[in-house]
C-alpha positions as CSV (number, residue, x, y, z in Angstrom):
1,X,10.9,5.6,-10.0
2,X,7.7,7.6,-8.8
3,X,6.0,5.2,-6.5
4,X,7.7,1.8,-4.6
5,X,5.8,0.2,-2.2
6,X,7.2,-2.9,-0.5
7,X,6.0,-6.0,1.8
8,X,2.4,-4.7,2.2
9,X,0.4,-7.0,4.2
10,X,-2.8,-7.1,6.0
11,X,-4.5,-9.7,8.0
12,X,-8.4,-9.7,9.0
13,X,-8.4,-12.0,12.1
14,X,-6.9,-15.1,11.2
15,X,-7.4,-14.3,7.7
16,X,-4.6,-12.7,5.4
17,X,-5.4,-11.1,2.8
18,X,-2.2,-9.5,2.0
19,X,0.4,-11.2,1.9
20,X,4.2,-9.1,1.4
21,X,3.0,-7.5,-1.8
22,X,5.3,-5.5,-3.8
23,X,5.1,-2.7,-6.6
24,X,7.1,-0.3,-8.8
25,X,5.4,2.4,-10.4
26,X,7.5,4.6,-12.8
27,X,6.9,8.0,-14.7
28,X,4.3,7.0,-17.3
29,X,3.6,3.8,-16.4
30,X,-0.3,2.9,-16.5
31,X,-1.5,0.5,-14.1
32,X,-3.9,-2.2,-13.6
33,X,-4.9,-4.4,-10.6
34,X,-6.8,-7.3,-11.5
35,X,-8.5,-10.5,-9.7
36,X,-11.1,-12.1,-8.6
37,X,-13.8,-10.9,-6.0
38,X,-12.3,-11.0,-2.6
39,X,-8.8,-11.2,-3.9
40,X,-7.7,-7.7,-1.9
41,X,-7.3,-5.2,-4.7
42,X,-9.4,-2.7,-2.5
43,X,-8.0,-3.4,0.9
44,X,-4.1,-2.7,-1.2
45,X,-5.3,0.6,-2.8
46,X,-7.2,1.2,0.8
47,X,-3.8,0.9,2.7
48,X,-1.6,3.0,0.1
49,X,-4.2,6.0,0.8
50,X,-4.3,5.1,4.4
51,X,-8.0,4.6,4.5
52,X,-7.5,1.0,6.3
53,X,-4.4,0.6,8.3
54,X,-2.3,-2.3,6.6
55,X,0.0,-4.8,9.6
56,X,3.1,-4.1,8.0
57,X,4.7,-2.4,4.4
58,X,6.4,0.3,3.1
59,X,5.5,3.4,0.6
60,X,8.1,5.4,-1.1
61,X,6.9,8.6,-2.7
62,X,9.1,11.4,-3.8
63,X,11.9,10.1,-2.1
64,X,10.5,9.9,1.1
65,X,9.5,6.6,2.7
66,X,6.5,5.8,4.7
67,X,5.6,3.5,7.2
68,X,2.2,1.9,6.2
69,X,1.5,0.5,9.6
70,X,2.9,3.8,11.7
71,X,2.2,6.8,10.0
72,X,1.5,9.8,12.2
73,X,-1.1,11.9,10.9
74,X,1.2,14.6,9.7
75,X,2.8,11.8,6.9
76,X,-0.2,10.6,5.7
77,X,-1.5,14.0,5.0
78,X,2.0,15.1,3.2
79,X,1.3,11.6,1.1
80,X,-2.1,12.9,0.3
């Protein structure tokens, strides 16, 4: 497995937007994300690159696992 990412969520006041979301991304897989307008596929792939801070989650990339809500500044540049 390349990529897992686990229990992602993200809440914008009383709204949530992401709700424990979960993925598996293996060597050679292709993927898509697909909904509606408003449906959070930006605000996921904004929290995997660290570009919004999601409330809660997990990313494991080459082997190491990251904290998507506590990241230090050193882990989210090695994840870059």
């Amino acid at each position: 497995m390349l990529m897992q990412i686990k229990n992602v969520r993200k809440q914008f006041g009383g709204v949530e937007v992401l709700k424990d979301v979960n993925m598996e991304v293996h060597k050679g897989d292709v993927i898509v994300i697909l909904g509606p307008s408003g449906s959070g596929k930006t605000t996921f792939l904004r929290c995997l690159n660290f570009l919004e801070q999601a409330d809660g989650g997990s990313l494991e990339f080459d082997g190491r696992v990251f904290d998507l809500n506590r990241a230090s500044a050193k882990e989210i540049a090695q994840v870059r």
